[in-house]
N, C-alpha and C positions, 0 to 999 in steps of 0.2 A: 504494500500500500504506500503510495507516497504522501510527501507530509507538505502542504498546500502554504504556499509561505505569501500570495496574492490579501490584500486585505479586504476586505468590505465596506460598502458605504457604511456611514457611521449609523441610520437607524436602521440595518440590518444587522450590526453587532452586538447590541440588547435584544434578548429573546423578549418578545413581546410579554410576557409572564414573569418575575423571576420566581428561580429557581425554588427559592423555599415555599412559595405559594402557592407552589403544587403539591408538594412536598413538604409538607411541616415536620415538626417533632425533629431536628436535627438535635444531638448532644452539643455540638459545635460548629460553626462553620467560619471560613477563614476567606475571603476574595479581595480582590481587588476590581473589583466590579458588585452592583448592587444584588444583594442576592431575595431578598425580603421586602415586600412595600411597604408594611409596619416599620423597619428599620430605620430610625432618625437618628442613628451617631453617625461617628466617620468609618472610613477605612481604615486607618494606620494615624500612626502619632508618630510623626518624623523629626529628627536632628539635623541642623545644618552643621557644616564642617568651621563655619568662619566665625561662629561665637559660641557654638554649641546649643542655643535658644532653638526648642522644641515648639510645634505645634501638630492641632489634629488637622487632616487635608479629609476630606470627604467625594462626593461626588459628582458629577457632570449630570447634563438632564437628558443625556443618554443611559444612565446609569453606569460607565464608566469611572474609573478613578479620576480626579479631577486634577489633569496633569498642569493645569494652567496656574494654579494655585500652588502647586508644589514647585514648578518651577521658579514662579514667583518669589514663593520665601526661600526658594534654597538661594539660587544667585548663579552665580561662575562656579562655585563649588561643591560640594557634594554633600547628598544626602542620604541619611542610616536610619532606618525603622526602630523606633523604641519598643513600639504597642500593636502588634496587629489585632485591630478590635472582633470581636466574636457576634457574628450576625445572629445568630439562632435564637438569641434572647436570654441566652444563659449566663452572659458575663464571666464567658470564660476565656477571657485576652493574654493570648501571648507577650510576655513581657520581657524586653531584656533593657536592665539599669545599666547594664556594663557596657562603655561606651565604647572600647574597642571589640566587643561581640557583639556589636551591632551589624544586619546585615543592610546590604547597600540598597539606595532605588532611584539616586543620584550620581550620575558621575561627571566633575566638571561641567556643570551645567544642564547635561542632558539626562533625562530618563532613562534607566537601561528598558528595553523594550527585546522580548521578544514574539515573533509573526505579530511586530508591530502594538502586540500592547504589555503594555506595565509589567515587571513582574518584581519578585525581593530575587536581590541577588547573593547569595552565598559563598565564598571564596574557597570552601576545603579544608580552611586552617582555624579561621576565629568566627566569623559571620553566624552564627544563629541566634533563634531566638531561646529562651528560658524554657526550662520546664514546664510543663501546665500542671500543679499539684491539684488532682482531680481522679477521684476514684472514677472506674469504667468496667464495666463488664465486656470483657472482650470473646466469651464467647456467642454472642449474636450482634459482630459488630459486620456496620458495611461503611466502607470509606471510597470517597472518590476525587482522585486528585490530578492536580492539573501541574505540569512540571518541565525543566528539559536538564537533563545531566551533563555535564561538560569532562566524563572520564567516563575510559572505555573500558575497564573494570568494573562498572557499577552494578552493584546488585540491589533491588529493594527488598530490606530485609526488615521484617519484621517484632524484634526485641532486640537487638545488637548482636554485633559478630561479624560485622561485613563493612570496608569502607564505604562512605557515601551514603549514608544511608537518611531517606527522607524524614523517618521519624521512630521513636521505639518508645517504649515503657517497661515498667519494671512490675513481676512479679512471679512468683514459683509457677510457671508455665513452661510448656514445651513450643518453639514457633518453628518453622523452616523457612529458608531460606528463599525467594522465587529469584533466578538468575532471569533478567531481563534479556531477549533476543535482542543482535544488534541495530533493528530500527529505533529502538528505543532508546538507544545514550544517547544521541546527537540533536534530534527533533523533538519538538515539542510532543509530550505523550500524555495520556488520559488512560491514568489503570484505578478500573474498578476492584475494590475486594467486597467480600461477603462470608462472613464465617460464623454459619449457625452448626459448630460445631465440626465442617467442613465444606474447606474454604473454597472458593472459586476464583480464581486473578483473572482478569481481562486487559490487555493494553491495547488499547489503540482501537476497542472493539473485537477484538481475536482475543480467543483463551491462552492465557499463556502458563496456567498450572492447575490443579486440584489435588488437594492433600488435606489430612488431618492435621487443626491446626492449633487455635487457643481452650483453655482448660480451664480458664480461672480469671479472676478480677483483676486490674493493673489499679496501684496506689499514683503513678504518676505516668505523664505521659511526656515525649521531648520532641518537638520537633525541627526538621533540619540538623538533627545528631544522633546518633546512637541512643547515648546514655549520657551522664553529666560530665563528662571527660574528652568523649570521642567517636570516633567517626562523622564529623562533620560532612555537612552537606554542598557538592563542588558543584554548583548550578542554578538552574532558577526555580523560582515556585509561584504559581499564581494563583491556586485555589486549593484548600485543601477542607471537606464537608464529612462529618461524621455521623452516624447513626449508631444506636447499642439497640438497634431492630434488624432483621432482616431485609433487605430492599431487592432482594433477589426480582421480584417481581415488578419491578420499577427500572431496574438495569438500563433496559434500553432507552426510555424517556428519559431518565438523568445525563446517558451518553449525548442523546441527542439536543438536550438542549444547551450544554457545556460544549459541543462540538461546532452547534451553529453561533456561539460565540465566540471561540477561540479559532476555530478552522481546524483542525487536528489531522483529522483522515475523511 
């Protein structure tokens, strides 16, 4: 499948609906683009490089990130994500105080963009965000994320163990490991998981694993690293939406309206 790098007009790149409005009940959700019509905070709570003075950027009246605004207060120089705020309703915001693990969404002025829109950018080495200390039952969870990797060893793995890894959590669980085929390091991918006990991974719309997978509840979750130490996240992220339900039966309406936003496959 190829990976569609043409843009869209701008009122074809908000799904007419978003996404949680079809789909409620998320544990969390994480975009940069509007994902809920109830939703009246922002996107992200950004750092400039040239005094450090933060503020919230919110959205466009396309439902996009409101890149006119961020560019605004950033300047010439660059800007780092403090807070990616949590749409679902549950106030469960990704937070990082340490201002050199902060990840990027400014560089000398411009937006990093990838197929053209917004994303947080992760370097590999420091860039993530904080833990989210949040209990979760991970065996009937479904997650679905929007990403591009920039190393060709990347595996998405789910509790740590592997470098690069989008995101993990901690608890007396057994997880395996899904090695991702090589259309997916380089271009923007969309893999769904679902794991009511056993698991099904989708990238890009194609199955990419089925195995037995979580067993038990997670006290904290990380993402864009491993664990609180390591394996950091070498790449970009633009959406990441979680459930502690099964969405199996939803799969395909979640792909397709995150696909006709972002272009993917």
């Amino acid at each position: 499948m190829s990976i569609k790098l043409g843009l869209l007009a701008s009122s074809q790149q908000q799904a007419a609906v978003p996404l949680l409005d079809i789909y409620p009940g998320a544990f969390a959700a994480y975009s940069l683009r509007k994902l809920r019509t109830a939703y009246t905070g922002s996107a992200i709570r950004v750092r400039r490089s040239s005094d450090n003075t933060e503020t919230d950027i919110g959205f466009n009246g396309g439902g996009g990130l409101d890149t006119t605004a961020l560019t605004t207060f950033v300047g010439s120089g660059n800007g780092f994500v403090r807070t990616w705020y949590d749409q679902s309703g549950n106030a469960r915001n990704q937070i990082q105080t340490t201002n050199g693990n902060q990840p990027s969404i400014v560089t000398s002025g411009s937006v990093i963009l990838v197929n053209g829109k917004p994303c947080i950018s992760q370097d590999g080495v420091s860039g993530r965000m904080l833990n989210l200390n949040a209990s979760i039952n991970v065996s009937n969870l479904s997650i679905f994320q929007v990403f591009k990797i920039n190393d060709t060893t990347f595996q998405t793995n789910f509790g740590g163990g592997s470098n690069y890894v989008l995101f993990g959590f901690t608890s007396s669980f057994s997880a395996d490991s899904i090695t991702v085929s090589s259309r997916f390091k380089n271009g923007t991918s969309l893999v769904t998981s679902d794991a009511p006990q056993v698991t099904t991974n989708y990238g890009n719309n194609t199955q990419i694993l089925s195995s037995a997978f979580y067993t038990s509840a997670a006290t904290w979750i990380s993402f864009g690293w491993g664990n609180s130490t390591s394996y950091p996240t070498l790449g970009q992220i633009q959406e990441h939406i979680w459930y502690t339900s099964s969405q199996s039966a939803n799969r395909t309406g979640f792909e397709s309206n995150i696909n006709s936003y972002y272009t993917i496959f």
